[in-house]
N, CA, C and O of each residue as an XYZ file, in Angstrom:
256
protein
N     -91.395    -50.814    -79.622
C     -91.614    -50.282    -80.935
C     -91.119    -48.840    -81.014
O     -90.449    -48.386    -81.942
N     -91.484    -48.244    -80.045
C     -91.097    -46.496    -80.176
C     -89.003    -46.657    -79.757
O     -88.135    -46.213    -80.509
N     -88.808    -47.177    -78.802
C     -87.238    -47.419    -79.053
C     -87.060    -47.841    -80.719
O     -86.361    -47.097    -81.407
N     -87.540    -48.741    -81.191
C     -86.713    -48.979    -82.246
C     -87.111    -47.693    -83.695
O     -86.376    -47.423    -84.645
N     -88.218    -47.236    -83.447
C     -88.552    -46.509    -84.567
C     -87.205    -45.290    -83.951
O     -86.335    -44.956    -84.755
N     -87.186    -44.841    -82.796
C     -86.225    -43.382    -82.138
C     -84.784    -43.485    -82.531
O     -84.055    -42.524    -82.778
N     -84.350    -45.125    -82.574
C     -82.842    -45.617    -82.608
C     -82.588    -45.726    -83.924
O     -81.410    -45.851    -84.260
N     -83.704    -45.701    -85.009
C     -83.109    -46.396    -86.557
C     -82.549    -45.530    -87.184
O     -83.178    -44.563    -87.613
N     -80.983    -45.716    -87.416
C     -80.262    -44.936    -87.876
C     -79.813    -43.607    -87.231
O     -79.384    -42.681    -87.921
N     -79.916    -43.545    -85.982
C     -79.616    -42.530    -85.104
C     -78.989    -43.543    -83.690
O     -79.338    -44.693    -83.424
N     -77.822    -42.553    -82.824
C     -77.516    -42.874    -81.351
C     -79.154    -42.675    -80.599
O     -80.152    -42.187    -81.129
N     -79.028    -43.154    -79.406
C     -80.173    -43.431    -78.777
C     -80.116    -41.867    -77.935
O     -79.150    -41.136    -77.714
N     -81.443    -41.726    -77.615
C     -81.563    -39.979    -77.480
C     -82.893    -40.277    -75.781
O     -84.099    -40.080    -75.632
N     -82.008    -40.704    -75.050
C     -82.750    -41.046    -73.933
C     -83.774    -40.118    -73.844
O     -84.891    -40.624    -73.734
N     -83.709    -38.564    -73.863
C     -84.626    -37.178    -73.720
C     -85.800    -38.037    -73.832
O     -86.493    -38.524    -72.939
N     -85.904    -38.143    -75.281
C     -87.013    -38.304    -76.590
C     -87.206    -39.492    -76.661
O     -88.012    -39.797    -77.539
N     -86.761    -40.370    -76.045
C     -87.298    -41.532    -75.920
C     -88.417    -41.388    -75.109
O     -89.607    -41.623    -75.318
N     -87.530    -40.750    -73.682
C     -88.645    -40.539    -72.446
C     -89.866    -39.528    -72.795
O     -90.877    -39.813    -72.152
N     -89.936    -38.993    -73.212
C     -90.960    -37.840    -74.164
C     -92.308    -38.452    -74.894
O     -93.500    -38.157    -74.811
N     -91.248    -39.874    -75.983
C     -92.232    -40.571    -76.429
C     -93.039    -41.388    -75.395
O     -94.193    -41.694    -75.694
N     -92.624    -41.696    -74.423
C     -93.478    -43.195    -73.501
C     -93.900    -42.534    -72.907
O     -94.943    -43.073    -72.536
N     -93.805    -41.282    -72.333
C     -94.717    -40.389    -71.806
C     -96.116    -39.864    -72.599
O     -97.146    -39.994    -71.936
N     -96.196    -39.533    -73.369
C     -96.702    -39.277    -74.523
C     -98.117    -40.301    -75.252
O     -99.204    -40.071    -75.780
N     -97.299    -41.490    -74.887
C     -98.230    -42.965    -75.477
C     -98.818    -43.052    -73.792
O    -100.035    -42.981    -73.622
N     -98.011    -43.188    -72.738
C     -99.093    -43.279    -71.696
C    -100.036    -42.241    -71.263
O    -101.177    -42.473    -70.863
N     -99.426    -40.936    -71.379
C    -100.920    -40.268    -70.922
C    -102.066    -40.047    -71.979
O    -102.918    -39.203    -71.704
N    -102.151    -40.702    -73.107
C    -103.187    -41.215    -74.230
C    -103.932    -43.036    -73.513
O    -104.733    -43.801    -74.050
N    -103.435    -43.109    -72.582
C    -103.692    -44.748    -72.092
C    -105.456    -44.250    -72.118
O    -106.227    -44.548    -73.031
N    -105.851    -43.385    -70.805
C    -107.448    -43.314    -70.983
C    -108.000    -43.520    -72.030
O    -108.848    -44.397    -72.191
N    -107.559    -42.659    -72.986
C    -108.432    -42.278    -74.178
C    -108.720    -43.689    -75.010
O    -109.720    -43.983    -75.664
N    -107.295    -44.605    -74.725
C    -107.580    -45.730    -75.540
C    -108.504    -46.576    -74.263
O    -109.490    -47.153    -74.721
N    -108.386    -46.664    -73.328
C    -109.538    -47.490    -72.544
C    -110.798    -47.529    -72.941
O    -111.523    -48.482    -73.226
N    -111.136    -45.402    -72.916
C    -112.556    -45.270    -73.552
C    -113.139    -45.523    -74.843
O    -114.314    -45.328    -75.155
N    -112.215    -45.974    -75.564
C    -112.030    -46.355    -77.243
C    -112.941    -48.421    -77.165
O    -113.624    -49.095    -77.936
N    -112.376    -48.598    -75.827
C    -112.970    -50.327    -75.855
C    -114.158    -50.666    -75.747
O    -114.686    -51.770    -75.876
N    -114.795    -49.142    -75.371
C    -116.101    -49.494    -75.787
C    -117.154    -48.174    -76.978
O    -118.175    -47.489    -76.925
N    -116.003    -48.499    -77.940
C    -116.586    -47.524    -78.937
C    -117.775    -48.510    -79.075
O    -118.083    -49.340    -78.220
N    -118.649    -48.240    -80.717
C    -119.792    -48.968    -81.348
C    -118.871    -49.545    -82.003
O    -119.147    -50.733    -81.837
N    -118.097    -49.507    -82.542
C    -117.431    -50.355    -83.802
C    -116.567    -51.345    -83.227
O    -116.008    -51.168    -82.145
N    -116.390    -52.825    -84.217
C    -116.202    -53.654    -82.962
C    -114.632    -53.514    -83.611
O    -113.934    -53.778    -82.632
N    -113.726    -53.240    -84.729
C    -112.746    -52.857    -84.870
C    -111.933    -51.684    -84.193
O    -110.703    -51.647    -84.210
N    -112.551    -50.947    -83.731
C    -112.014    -50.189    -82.777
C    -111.950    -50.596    -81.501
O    -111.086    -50.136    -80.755
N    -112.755    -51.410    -81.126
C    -112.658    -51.680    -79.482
C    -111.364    -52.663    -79.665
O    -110.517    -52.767    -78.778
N    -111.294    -53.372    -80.899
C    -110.548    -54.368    -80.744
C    -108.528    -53.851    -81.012
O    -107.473    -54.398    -80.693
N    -108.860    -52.647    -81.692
C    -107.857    -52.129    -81.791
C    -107.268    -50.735    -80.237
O    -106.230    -50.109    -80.024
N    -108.537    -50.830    -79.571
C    -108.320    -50.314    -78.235
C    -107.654    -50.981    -77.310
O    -106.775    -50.535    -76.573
N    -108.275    -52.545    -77.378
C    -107.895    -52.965    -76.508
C    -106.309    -53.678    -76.433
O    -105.531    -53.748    -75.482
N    -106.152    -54.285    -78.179
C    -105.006    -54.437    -78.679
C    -103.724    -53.373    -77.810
O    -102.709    -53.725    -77.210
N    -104.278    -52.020    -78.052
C    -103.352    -50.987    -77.811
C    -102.975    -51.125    -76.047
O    -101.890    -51.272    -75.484
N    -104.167    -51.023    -75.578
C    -103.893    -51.335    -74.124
C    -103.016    -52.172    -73.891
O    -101.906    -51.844    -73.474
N    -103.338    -53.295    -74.103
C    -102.401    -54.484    -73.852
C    -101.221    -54.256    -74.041
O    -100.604    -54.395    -72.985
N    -100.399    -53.885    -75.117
C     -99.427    -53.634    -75.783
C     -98.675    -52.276    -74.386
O     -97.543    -52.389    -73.917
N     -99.458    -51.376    -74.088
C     -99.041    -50.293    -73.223
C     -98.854    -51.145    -71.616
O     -97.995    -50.820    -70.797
N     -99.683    -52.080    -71.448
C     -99.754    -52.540    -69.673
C     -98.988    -53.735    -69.945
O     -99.108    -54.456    -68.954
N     -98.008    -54.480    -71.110
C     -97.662    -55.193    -70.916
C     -95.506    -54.781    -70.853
O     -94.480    -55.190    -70.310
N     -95.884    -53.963    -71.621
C     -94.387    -52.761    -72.134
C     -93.807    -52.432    -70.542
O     -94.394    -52.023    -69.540
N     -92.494    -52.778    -70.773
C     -91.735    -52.313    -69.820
C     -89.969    -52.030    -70.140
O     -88.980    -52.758    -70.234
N     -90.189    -50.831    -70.218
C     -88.705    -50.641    -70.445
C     -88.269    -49.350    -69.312
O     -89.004    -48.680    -68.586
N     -86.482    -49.306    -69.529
C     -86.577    -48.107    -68.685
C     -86.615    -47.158    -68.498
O     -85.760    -46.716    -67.731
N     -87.665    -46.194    -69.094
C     -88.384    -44.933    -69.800
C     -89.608    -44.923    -68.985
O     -89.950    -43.973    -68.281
N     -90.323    -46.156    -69.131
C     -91.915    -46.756    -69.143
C     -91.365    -46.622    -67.618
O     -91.634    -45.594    -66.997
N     -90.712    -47.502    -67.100
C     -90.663    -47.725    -65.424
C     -90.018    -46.483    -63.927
O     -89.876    -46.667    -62.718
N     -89.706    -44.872    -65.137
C     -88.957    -44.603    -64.675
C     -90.489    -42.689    -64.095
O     -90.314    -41.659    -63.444
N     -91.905    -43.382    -64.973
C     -93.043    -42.224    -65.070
C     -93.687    -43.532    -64.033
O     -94.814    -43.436    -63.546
């Protein structure tokens, strides 16, 4: 998702790519501790997020 939002309508900007996946992973805790908010839409959108981060692999993601 963050490649395609970085690439639309622009050359690909490896820097700022790597910037962004850096960026979304060192927020990974915060969304862990989010899975067990009180609200069950947030845990579910925590855990959503997790998944989405531990399942992502590109070569930005594989390179931190």
């Amino acid at each position: 998702m963050l490649q395609t939002i970085l690439e639309h309508g622009n050359p690909p900007q490896p820097k700022v790519q790597l910037e962004a996946h850096q960026a979304v992973l060192s927020r990974r805790p915060t969304a862990a501790q989010l899975t067990h908010d009180n609200d069950p839409v947030v845990r579910t959108a925590a855990r959503d997020l997790l998944t989405a981060i531990d399942s992502h692999l590109s070569e930005f993601c594989c390179r931190v």
